[in-house]
Structure formats: structure tokens, C-alpha cells
N, C-alpha and C positions, 0 to 999 in steps of 0.2 A: 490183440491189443487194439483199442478205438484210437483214430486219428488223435483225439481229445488229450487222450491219457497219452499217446506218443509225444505231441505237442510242448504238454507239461515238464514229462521226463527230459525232451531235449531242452527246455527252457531253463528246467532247476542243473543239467548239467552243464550249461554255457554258462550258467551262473557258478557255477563252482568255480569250473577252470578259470570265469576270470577275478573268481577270490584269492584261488591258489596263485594267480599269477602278479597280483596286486602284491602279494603277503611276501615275493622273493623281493621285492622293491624295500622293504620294510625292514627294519632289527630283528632279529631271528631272537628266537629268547636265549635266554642267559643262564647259560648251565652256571654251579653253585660255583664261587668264588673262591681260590685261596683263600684261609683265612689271616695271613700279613697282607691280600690284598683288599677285602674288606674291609679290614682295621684304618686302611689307610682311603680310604673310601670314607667311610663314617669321621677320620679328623679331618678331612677338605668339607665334609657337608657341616660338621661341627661350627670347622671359622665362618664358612659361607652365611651359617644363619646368626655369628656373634656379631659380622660385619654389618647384618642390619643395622644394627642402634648400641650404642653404649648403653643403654637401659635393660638390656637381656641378661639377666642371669645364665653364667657360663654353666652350670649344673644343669640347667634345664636345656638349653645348648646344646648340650653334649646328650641329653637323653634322649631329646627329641632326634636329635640325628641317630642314632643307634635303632632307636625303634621303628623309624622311619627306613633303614636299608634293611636290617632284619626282618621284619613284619612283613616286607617286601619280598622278602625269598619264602619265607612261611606261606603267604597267600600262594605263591605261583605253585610251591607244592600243592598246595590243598586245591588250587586250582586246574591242577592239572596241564598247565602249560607246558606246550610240545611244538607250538608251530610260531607263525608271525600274529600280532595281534588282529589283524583283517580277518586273517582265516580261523582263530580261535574265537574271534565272533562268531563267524558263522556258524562252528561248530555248538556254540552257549545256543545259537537262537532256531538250531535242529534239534536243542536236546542230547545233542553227544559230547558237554560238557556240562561240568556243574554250574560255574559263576566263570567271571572273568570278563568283562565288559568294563569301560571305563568309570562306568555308576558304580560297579560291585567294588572296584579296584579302591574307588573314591569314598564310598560310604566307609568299607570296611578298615582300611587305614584312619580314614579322621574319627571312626567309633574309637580306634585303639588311642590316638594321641588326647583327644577329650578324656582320655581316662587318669589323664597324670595330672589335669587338674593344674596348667598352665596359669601361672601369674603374670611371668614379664611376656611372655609368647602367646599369640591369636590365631585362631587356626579360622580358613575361610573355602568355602567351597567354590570353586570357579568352574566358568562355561565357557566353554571357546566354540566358534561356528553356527552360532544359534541360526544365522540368517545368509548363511554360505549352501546353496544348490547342491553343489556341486561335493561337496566336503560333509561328512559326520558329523554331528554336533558332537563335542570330547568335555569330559570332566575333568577334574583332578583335585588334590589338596594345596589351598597356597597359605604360609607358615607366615604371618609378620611380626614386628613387635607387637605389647600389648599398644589398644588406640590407632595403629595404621592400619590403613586402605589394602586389600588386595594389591595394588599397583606398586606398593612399596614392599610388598615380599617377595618370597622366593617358590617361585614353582615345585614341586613334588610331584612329578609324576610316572607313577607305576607301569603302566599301562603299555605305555610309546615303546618301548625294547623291549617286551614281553616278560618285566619282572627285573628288569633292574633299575633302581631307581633313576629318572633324570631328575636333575636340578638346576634351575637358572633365578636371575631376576627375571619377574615377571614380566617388565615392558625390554628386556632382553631375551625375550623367547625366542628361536629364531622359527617357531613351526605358527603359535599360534597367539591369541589375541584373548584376552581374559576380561569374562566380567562375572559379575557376583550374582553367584545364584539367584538372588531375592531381586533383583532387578531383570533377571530373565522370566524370570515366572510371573513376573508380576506385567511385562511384556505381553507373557504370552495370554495372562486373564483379559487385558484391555482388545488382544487380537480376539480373542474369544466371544468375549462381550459384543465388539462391534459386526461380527460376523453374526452373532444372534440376530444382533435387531434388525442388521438387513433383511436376514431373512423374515424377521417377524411384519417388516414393515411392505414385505412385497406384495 
């Protein structure tokens, strides 16, 4: 073995261990639920999202919370979730999982809730960390009435306990700090942008 390729291996194994060791700080995933304690799970996330607005149809209320903790045990199957989400990262981004990243988590939950075709309910994508060093950038689904701001909904997210749903208001998060996709990416073109022309102009 060359010094080179020793180097590497102890480099990708001191990164492991301090994934694994990140991942016991973290929510362990969530084996499947009673189903009296689900039910009772889906009616707290039920009132949490009527409590938005008097303008919410309770039918859609009620669907969107069902589909949103169910959908949520479905993906962690299909995703194979086994460890903390740090270290089920790592395993998506060696290939020894299929999905499960906070994108996968995010995209494929708000594919399933756009599918019910929401009248009084707005579904919005949010970015937390975009400009945190130190810290992941993190996704998630945030739920408001129709017409409100991400700020004024309720967070959705799968990801954080490896498959059980959390939910909060949004500027009650106590982890993190939400802004709207299209205002991040549109951040990130003006970064882009201004990084080109320096370069162009040197």
C-alpha cells in the first residue's frame, strides 16, 4: 500500500468515525408507531395547521396532516433508514443508500402534498443555513394558509429524527432559521454572477 492511498483510507476513516459519532448526538430514527399513537399524532398536527387561519378548510387540515406523518413512515421505508440522519448522509453520498438527504426528504413529500391540489393550504419550500460554515445547509416542507409567507406557517420536517415527522411554527423553530427557496437561489445567481466578473475582469 503507497503512503498516498494509506493517507486517504485513514482520512475517509477519521471521517467516518466522526460521522458516527456526530449521528449518537442526533434523533435515532423512529421505528414504526403504535397505530393509537400515530392517530393521535396526525390529530395534534391536524389542529396545529387549522390553528393557522380560520380560512383553512378542516378537510384539507386533516388530509394534509395524515399524509404528511404517513408519507413520512413510507419514504423512511423506501429509504432505508437505519441510523441518525448525519450518518445516513453519509451513507446516500457513498452510495450505500438509496435517497434520504434532506432535498430527497423535501422534494418527495411536497411532490405527494401538490398532489391534492390544496385550495385554502400553500405549501412552500424552505432553506435553513445557507450562510452558516459551520452548519449543513437543511431543507424542508413549510405548510401555510393560502396567501401566507413561509414565516407564518408551520414547519414539516422529516429529516431531523430520521422519519418522524417534526413540526413547529416556523419563526418557533428552536434548530433553525427558514427562508424561501427562490430567495436563496436567487442569492446564490447574484453570488455567482459577481464571482464571474471578477474573474473576468482580472
Amino acid at each position: 500500500m503507497t503512503a498516498k492511498l494509506q493517507t486517504k483510507l485513514t482520512a475517509c476513516a477519521l471521517a467516518l468515525a466522526f460521522l458516527l459519532v456526530q449521528g449518537c448526538a442526533i434523533s435515532r430514527p423512529q421505528a414504526d408507531l403504535p397505530p393509537m399513537v400515530e392517530q393521535h399524532r396526525i390529530a395534534e398536527l391536524n389542529l396545529a395547521i387549522r390553528s393557522l387561519s380560520d380560512d383553512i378548510d378542516p378537510q384539507e387540515a386533516s388530509r394534509a396532516a395524515r399524509i404528511a406523518i404517513e408519507y413520512t413512515r413510507q419514504l423512511a421505508q423506501e429509504y432505508e433508514i437505519s441510523s441518525s440522519p448525519i450518518t445516513h448522509n453519509f451513507l446516500v453520498n457513498v452510495g450505500a443508500k438509496p435517497r434520504g438527504l434532506c432535498v430527497h426528504w423535501t422534494s418527495d413529500l411536497l411532490v405527494r402534498l401538490q398532489q391534492e391540489r390544496f385550495y385554502s393550504l400553500q405549501l412552500h419550500w424552505g432553506i435553513a443555513n445557507y450562510e452558516n460554515a459551520f452548519r449543513l445547509e437543511h431543507s424542508t416542507v413549510i405548510i401555510s394558509a393560502r396567501g401566507d409567507s413561509l414565516n407564518q406557517g408551520l414547519v414539516l420536517d422529516p429529516w431531523r429524527h430520521g422519519g418522524r415527522l417534526f413540526w413547529a411554527p416556523t419563526l418557533q423553530d428552536p434548530t433553525y432559521r427558514w427562508y424561501p427557496q427562490a430567495e436563496i437561489h436567487a442569492l446564490k445567481r447574484q453570488q455567482q454572477t459577481a464571482s464571474t466578473n471578477r474573474l473576468n475582469n482580472r
